[in-house]
VEXMARZA-803101 format. One record per residue (C-alpha): x, y, z; residue in three letters. Coordinates in pm, whole numbers, padded with zeros to 5 digits, always signed. Example, Ala and Ser with C-alpha at 12.3 -4.5 7.8 and 13.67 -1.06 7.14 Angstrom:
2
+01230-00450+00780ALA+01367-00106+00714SER
//
This chain:
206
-01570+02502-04071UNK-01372+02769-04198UNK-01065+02816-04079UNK-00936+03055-03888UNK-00593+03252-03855UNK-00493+03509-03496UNK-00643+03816-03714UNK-00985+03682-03821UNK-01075+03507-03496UNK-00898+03759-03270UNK-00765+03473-03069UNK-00413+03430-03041UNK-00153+03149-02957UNK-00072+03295-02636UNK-00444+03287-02556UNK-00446+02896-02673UNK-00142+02825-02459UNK-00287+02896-02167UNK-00504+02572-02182UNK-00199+02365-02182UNK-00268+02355-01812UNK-00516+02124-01795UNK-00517+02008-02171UNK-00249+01879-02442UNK-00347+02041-02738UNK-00236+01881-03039UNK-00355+02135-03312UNK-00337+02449-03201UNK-00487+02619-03547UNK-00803+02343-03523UNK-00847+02384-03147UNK-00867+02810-03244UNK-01088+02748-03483UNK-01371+02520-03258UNK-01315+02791-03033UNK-01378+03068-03167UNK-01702+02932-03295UNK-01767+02797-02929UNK-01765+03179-02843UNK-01977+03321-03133UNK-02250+03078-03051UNK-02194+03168-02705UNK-02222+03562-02753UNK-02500+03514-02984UNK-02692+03316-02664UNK-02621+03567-02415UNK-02649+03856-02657UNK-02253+03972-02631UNK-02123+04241-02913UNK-01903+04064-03151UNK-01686+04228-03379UNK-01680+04136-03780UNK-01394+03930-03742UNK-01588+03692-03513UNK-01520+03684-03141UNK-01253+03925-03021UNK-01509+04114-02796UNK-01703+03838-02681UNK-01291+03690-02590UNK-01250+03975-02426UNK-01541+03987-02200UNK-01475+03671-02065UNK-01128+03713-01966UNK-01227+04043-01797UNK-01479+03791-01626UNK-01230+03586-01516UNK-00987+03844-01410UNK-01268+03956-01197UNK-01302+03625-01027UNK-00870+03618-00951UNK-00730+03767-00623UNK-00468+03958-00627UNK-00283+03814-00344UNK-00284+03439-00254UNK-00576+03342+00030UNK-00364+03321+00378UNK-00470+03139+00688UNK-00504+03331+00937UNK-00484+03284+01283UNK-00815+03182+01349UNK-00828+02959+01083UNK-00520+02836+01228UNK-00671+02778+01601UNK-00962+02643+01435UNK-00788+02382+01259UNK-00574+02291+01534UNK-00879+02237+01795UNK-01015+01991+01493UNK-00693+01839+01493UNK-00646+01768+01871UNK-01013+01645+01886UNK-00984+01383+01590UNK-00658+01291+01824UNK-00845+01224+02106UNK-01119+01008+01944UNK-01162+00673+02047UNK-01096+00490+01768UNK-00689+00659+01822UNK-00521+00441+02018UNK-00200+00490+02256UNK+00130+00264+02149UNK+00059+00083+02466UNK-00296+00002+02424UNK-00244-00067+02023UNK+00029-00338+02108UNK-00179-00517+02345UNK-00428-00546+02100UNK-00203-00633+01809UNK+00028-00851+01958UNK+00306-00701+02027UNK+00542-00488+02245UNK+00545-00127+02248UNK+00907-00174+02094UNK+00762-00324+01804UNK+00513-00120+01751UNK+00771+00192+01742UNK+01010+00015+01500UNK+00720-00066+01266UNK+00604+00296+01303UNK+00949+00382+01216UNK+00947+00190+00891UNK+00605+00322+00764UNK+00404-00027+00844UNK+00146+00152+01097UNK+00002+00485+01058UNK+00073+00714+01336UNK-00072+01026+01425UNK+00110+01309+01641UNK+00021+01654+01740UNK+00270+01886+01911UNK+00447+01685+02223UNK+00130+01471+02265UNK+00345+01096+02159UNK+00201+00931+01882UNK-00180+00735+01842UNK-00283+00510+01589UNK-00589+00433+01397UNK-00783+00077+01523UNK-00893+00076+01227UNK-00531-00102+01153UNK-00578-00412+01350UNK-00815-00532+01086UNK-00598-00730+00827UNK-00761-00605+00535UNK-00788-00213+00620UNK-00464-00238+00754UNK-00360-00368+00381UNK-00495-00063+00242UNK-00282+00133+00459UNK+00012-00029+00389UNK-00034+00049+00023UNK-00066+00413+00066UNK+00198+00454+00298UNK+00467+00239+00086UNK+00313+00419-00254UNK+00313+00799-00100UNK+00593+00817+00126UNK+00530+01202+00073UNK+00208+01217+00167UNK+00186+01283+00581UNK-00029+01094+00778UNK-00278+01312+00894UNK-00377+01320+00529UNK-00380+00932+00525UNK-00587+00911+00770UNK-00866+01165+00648UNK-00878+00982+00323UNK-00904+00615+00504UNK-01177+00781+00769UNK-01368+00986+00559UNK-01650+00870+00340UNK-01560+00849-00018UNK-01824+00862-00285UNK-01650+00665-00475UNK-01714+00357-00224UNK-02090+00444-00209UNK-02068+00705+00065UNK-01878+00440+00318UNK-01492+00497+00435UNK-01179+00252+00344UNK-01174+00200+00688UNK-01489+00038+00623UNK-01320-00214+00432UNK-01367-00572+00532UNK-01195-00835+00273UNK-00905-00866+00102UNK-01082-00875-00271UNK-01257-00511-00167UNK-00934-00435-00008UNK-00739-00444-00323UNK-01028-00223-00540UNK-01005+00022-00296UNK-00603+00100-00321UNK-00710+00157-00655UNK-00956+00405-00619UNK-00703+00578-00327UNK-00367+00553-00512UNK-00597+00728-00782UNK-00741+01014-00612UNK-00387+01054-00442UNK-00256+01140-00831UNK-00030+00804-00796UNK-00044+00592-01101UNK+00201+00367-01100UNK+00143-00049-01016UNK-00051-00113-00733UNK
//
C-alpha cells in the first residue's frame, strides 16, 4: 500500500487522535494510511466525490454525518423522567422478594442488630428509598448468591446498591438469559463474579 502523508490522504493527526478514545494506536502514519483506503473503497461503494488526493471529501462527509448525529446540549432528565423513575424505584422496593431488617433476620439467623452492623460493613445489600428504612434482597439468604454479592460489594465499594441489585436481578445474556440471583452453587457462583466484576469495568483478582 502506498503510503500516505496529511496532504495526499487529506487526513490529519488531529483527525487520527481522536480514535485514541476507544483505541491505542501504535502507528499513527500506518493506521492513516489503512484508513484512508478504508474510505476510498467506502466512497467508491456508496458513490461519494473524492478528490485526487484520495479521500478528503469522502472524510469530510462523514464527519458532517456525525456532527449531524451530536446534540448540542447534553440529554437532561426531566421531571417526568424523574417521577417515572422514582415510581419504578418504589415499586421494585415493595416487591416481595425485598425484605424488612426484621423479617430478613428471622430468616437468616440473626438479630436486627446484626443485621444493621453487617449492613454497615457492606456484607448485605440494602436497598433504601427516601425515609422508607432499608430492605434487602432474599435472594441473599442463599449461600452461594449471597457469595456473589459479597464480591461485588467488597470489589465496587463505589458502585451503589440499587445498581447491584439490577445487575444481580436482571437477566444477563451472558448467563443464558437467567439472573445471578439465579445462581445456585458455589462452582457457578465463582464464574459468575467473573462475568459481573467484568461488565462492572473491574479487573483486578477476583
Amino acid at each position: 500500500m502506498m503510503k500516505l502523508d496529511e496532504e495526499t490522504s487529506g487526513i490529519t493527526r488531529a483527525d487520527l487522535r481522536r480514535f485514541e478514545a476507544v483505541a491505542t494506536i501504535d502507528d499513527l502514519d500506518g493506521f492513516r494510511d489503512v484508513l484512508a483506503e478504508f474510505i476510498r473503497r467506502h466512497g467508491e461503494r456508496h458513490g461519494m466525490a473524492q478528490t485526487p488526493a484520495g479521500g478528503g471529501e469522502v472524510l469530510a462527509t462523514l464527519q458532517t454525518k456525525a456532527a449531524a448525529l451530536s446534540r448540542a446540549t447534553p440529554w437532561q432528565m426531566d421531571q417526568g423522567d424523574i417521577q417515572r423513575g422514582r415510581t419504578l424505584m418504589l415499586k421494585q422496593f415493595a416487591a416481595p422478594g425485598n425484605l424488612s431488617v426484621a423479617h430478613f433476620a428471622t430468616l437468616a439467623g440473626k438479630s436486627r442488630a446484626q443485621i444493621y452492623q453487617d449492613i454497615k460493613a457492606r456484607r448485605y445489600l440494602a436497598l433504601s428509598v427516601g425515609g422508607r428504612g432499608l430492605r434487602l434482597p432474599d435472594f441473599q439468604l442463599d449461600p452461594s448468591v449471597r457469595r456473589i454479592v459479597l464480591a461485588l460489594l467488597d470489589s465496587a465499594p463505589d458502585v451503589e446498591p440499587w445498581t447491584i441489585y439490577a445487575l444481580m436481578s436482571d437477566a444477563n445474556d451472558a448467563l443464558g438469559g437467567n439472573s445471578p440471583a439465579q445462581t445456585r452453587n458455589k462452582h457457578d457462583a465463582d464464574h459468575v463474579i467473573a462475568i459481573l466484576l467484568a461488565q462492572l469495568g473491574w479487573h483486578g483478582p477476583a
